[in-house]
C-alpha positions as CSV (number, residue, x, y, z in Angstrom):
1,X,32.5,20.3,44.8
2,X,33.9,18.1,47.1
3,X,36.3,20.5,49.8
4,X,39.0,17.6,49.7
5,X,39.7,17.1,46.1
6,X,37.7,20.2,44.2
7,X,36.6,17.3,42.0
8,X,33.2,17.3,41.2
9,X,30.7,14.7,43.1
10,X,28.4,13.7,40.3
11,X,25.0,12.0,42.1
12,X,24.4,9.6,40.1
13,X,26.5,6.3,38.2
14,X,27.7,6.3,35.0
15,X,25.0,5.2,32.2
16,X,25.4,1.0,31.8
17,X,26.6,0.1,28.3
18,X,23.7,-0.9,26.3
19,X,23.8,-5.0,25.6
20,X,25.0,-6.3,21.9
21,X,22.3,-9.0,21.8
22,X,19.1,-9.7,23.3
23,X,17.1,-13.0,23.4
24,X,13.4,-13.0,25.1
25,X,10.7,-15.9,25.6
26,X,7.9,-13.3,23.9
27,X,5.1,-13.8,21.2
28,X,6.4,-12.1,18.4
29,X,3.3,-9.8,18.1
30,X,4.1,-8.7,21.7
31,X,7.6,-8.7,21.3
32,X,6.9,-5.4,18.6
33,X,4.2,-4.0,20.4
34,X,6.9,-3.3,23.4
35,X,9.3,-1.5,21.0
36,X,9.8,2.2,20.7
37,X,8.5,4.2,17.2
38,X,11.3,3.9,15.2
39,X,13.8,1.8,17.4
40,X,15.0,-0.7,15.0
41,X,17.2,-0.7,12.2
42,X,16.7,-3.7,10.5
43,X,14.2,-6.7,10.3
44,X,14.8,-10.1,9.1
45,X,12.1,-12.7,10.1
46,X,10.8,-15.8,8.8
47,X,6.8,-16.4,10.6
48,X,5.8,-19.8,10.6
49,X,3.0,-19.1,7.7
50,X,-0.2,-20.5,7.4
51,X,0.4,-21.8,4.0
52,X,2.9,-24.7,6.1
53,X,-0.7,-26.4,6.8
54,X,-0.9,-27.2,3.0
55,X,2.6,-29.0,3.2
56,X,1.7,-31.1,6.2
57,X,-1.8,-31.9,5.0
58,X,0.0,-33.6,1.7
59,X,2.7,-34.9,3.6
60,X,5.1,-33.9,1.0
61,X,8.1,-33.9,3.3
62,X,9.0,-35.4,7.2
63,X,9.9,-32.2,8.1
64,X,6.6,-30.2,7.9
65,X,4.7,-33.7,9.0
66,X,5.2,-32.9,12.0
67,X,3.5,-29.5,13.6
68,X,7.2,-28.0,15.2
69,X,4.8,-24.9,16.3
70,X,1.3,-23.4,15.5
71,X,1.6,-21.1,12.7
72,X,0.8,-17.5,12.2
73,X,-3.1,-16.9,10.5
74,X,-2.7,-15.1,6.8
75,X,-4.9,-12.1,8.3
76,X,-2.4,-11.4,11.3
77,X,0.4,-10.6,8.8
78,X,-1.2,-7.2,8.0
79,X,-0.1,-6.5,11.5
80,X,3.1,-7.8,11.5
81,X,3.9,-5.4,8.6
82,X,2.4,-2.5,10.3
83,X,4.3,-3.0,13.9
84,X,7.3,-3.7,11.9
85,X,6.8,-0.5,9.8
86,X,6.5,1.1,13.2
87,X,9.4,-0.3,14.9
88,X,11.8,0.3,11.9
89,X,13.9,3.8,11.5
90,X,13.5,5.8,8.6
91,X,15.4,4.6,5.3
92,X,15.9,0.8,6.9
93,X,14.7,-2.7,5.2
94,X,12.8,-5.3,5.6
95,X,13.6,-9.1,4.6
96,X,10.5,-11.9,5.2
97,X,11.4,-15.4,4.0
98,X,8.0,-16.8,2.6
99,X,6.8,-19.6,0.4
100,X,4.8,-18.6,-2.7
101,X,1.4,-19.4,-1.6
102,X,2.3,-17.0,1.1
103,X,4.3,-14.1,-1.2
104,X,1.1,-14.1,-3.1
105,X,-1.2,-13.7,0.2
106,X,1.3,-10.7,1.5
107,X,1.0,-9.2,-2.2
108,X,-2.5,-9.4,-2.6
109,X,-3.0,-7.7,1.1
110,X,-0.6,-5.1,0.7
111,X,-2.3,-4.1,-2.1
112,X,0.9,-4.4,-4.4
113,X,-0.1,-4.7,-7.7
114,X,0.9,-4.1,-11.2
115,X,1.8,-0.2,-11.2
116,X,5.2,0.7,-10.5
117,X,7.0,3.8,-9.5
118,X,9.3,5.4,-11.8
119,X,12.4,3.0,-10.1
120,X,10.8,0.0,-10.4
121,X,9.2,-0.5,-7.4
122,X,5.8,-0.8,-5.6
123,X,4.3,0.6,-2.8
124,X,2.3,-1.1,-0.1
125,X,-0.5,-0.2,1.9
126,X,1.3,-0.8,5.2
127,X,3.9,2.4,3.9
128,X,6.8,0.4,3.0
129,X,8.1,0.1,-0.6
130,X,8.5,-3.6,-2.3
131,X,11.2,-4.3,-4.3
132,X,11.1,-8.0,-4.9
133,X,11.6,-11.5,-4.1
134,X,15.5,-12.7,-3.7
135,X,15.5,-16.4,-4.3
136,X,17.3,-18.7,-1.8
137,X,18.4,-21.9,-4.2
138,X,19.0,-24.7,-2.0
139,X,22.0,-26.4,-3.1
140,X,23.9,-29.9,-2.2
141,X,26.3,-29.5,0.5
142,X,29.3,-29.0,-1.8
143,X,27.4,-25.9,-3.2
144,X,28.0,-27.1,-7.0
145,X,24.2,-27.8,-7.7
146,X,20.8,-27.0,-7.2
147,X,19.4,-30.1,-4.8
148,X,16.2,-32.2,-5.5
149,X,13.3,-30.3,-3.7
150,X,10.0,-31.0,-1.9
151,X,6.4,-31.4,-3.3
152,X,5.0,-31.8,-6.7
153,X,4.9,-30.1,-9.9
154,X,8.6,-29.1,-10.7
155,X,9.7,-29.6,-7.0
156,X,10.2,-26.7,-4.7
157,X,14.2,-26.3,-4.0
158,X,13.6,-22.8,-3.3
159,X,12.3,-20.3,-0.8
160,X,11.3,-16.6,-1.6
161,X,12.4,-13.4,0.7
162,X,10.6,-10.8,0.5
163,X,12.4,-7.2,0.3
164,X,10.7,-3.8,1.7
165,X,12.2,-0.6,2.3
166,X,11.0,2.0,4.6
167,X,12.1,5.1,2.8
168,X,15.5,5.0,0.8
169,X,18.7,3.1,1.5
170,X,21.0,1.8,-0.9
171,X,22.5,-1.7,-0.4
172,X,26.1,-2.0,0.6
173,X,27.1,-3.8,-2.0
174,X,25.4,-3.3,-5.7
175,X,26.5,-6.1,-7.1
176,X,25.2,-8.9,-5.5
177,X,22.9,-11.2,-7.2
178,X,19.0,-11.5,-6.2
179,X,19.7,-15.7,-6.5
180,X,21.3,-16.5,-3.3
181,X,22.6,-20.1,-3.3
182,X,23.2,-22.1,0.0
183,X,22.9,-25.5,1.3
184,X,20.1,-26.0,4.0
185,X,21.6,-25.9,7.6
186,X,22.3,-30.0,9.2
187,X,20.7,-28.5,12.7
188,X,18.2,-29.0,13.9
189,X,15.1,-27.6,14.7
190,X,12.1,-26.1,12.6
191,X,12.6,-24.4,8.8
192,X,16.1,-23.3,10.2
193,X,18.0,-20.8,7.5
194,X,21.6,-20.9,6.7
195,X,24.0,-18.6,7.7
196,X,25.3,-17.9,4.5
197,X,21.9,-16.0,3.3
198,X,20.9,-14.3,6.7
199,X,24.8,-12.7,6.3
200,X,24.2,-11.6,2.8
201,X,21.0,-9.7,4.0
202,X,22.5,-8.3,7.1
203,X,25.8,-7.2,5.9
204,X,23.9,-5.2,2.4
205,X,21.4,-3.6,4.9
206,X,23.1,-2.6,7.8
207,X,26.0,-1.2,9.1
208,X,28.2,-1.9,12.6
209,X,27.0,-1.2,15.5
210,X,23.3,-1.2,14.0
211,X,20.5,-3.0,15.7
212,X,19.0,-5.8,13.7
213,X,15.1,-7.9,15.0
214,X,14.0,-11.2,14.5
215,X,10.7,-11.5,16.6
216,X,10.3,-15.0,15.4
217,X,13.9,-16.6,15.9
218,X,13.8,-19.8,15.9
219,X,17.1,-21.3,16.1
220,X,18.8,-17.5,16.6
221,X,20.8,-17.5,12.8
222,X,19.8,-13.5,13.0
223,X,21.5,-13.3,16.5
224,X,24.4,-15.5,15.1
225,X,25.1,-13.4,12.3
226,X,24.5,-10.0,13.5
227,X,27.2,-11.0,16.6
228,X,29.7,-12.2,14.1
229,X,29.5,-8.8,12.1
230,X,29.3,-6.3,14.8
231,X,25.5,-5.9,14.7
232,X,23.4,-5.5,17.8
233,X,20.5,-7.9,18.1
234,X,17.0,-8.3,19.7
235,X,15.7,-12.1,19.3
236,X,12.1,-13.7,20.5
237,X,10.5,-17.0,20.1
238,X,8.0,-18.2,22.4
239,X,10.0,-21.2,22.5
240,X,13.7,-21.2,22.4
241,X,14.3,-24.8,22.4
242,X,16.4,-25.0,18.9
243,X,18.2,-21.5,19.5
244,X,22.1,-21.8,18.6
245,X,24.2,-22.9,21.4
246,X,26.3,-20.1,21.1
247,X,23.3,-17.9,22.1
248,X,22.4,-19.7,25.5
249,X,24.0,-17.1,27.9
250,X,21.6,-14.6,26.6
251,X,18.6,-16.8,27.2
252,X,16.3,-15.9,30.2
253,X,17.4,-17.5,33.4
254,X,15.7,-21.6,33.5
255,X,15.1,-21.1,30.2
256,X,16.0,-24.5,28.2
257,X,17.9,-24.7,25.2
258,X,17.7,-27.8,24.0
259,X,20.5,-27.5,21.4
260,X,23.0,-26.9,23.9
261,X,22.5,-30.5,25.8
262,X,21.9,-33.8,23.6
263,X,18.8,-36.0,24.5
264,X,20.0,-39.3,26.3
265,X,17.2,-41.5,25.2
266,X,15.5,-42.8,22.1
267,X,12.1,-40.3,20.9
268,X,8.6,-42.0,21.8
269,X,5.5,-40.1,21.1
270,X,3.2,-39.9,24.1
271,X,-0.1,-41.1,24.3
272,X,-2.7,-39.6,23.0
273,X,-3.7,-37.0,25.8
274,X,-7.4,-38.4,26.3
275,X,-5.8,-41.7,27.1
276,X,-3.8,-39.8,30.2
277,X,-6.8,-38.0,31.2
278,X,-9.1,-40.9,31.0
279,X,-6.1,-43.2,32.9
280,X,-6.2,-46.0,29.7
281,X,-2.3,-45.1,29.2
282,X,0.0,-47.9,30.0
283,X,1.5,-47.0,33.8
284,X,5.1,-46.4,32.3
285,X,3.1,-43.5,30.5
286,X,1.1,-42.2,33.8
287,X,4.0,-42.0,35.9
288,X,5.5,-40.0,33.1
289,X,2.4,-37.6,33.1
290,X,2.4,-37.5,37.0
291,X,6.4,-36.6,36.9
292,X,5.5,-33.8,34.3
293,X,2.8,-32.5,37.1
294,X,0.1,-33.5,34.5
295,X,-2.2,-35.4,36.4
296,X,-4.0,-33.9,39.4
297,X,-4.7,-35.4,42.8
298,X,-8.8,-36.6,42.2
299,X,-9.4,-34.1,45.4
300,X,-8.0,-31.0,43.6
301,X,-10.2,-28.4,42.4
302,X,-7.2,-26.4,40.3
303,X,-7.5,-26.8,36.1
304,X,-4.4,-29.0,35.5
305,X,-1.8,-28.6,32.4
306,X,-3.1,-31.6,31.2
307,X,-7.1,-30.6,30.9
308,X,-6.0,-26.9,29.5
309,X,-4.0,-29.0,26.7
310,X,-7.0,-30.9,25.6
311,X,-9.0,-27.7,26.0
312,X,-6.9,-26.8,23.0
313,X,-7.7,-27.3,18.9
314,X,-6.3,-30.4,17.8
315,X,-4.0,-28.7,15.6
316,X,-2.6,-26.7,18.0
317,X,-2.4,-29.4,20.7
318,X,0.7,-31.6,19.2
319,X,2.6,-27.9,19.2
320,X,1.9,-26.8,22.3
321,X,2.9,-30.2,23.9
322,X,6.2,-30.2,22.2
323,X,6.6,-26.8,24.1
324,X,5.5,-28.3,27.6
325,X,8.4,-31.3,27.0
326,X,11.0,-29.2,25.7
327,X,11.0,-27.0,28.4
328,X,12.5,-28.4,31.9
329,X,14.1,-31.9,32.4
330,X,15.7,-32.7,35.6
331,X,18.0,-35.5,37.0
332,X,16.3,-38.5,37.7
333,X,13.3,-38.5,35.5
334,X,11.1,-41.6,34.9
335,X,12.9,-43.0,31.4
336,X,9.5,-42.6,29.2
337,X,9.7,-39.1,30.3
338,X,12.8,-38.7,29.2
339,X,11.9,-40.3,25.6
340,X,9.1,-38.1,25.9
341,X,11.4,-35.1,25.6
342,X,13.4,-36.8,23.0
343,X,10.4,-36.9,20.6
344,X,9.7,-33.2,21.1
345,X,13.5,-32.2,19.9
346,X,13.4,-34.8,17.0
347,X,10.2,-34.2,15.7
348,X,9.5,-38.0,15.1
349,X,6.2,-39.3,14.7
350,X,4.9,-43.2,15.6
């Protein structure tokens, strides 16, 4: 007791008021592995799946042409479903946007099968219970019809998401259909999924004040929507360079997000990376690399960004130097470098 006041002299502050949103640079793996047991009230994620090779091997659209970001192996997602079991509370769901090569893959692992429970649904082997797949119809802008898709055979113009539950919850709202129609989002940035269909999930599985996880972002629509309804979030992406602008104060300090500046210079692929290495690039492009710290000194005995790169698979090289442009950028920058970065936002090829 203090002999001045009789008020009591507590020794330590006031507990700090626990943050509404989160956003961290983390591999998504990681990311879960940090969480507590049981920490986490809802998920909604959508991986860059292995099945996305198929798609860029055929070519069937500009978008998946281009390799945005290396994708997630079929045989890791058995442990994505068991760190997010882990990280989710009891009686919580569990939404995971998927194509169908990649629905059947999950199935087929989780073991869910033909036999159902006396409500319908299946189990898994990871714990959680399936319910089913909720369509997301992409429609023309004016939302009045379903919009020509992508690929072959009665074209794709629709994704799957994949509903688990962890125990029992009931949705918010009953009545809403399992054919959720939206027009895809005009930002841009990799597989980005409209707002209108992240809401729906969020508001029928969650509640105020809730805390909702995306541990592969993207461009942050979870964040955006769980913000707008009073959710509290917990984003990561090992590269944030197409999150929402209205996320960037909750990026990690000289973190770039790209989407919240606009490139001032025409895309232009680089050079193949042997031709850097190997000094056949023209020396517009060399001056570029030595700007970007790519090209070491002859004298120095340190591995150089540019030798790991090519130390890479060539599949996961393009990705990995999209990362390397999209992050930094500085006043004053040789102009190829600048068209350099360019190409890693657009996603243009030669």
């Amino acid at each position: 007791m203090s002999e001045n006041t009789g008020t009591l002299q507590l020794p330590f502050a006031a507990p700090r008021e626990e943050p509404a949103g989160r956003v961290v640079v983390s591999d998504a793996f990681e990311l879960l592995r940090s969480l507590a047991p049981e920490s986490i009230d809802l998920a909604v994620t959508d991986p860059p799946y292995e099945s996305l090779q198929i798609h860029r091997a055929r070519g069937t659209t500009t978008r998946l042409t281009t390799n945005w970001f290396v994708t997630v192996p079929n045989e890791r997602l058995p442990e994505l479903f068991r760190e997010i079991y882990r990280v989710l509370r009891p009686d919580r769901h569990f939404y995971l946007f998927a194509d169908e090569v990649t629905a059947d893959v999950i199935k087929q692992q989780q073991g869910i099968a033909s036999a159902r429970l006396p409500n319908g649904a299946r189990k898994c082997s990871s714990g959680f219970t399936y319910w089913k797949e909720i369509v997301w119809a992409k429609t023309t802008l004016d939302g009045t019809r379903i919009r020509g898709g992508t690929g072959y055979h009665f074209r794709a113009a629709c994704e799957r998401i994949l509903f688990f539950e962890k125990g029992k919850r009931t949705l918010n709202d009953l009545g809403v259909p399992d054919v959720l129609m939206a027009p895809r989002p005009g930002v841009p940035g990799p597989a980005v999924k409209p707002g209108a269909v992240v809401r729906t999930l969020i508001l029928m599985s969650s509640a105020p004040g809730e805390l909702v996880i995306d541990p592969f972002a993207g461009s942050g629509v979870v964040g955006v929507e769980a913000r707008a309804e009073g959710r509290r979030f917990l984003l990561g992406d090992i590269d944030l360079a197409y999150l929402d602008p209205s996320l960037a104060d909750l990026a990690p300090a000289g973190v770039v997000v790209a989407r919240a500046g606009t490139p001032d210079a025409e895309p232009r692929e680089p050079p193949e990376l042997d031709e850097l290495a190997e000094g056949r690039a023209s020396e517009e492009e060399l001056d570029a690399a030595r700007a970007l710290g790519w090209l070491q000194p002859v004298t120095s005995l340190r591995e150089g960004p540019l030798e790991k790169l090519l130390e890479l698979r060539p599949k996961e090289r393009e990705a990995a130097v999209r990362r390397a442009l999209r992050s930094g950028g500085a006043a004053g920058e040789p102009e190829m470098l600048r068209a350099w970065r360019a190409w890693a936002l657009s996603g243009r090829r030669k």
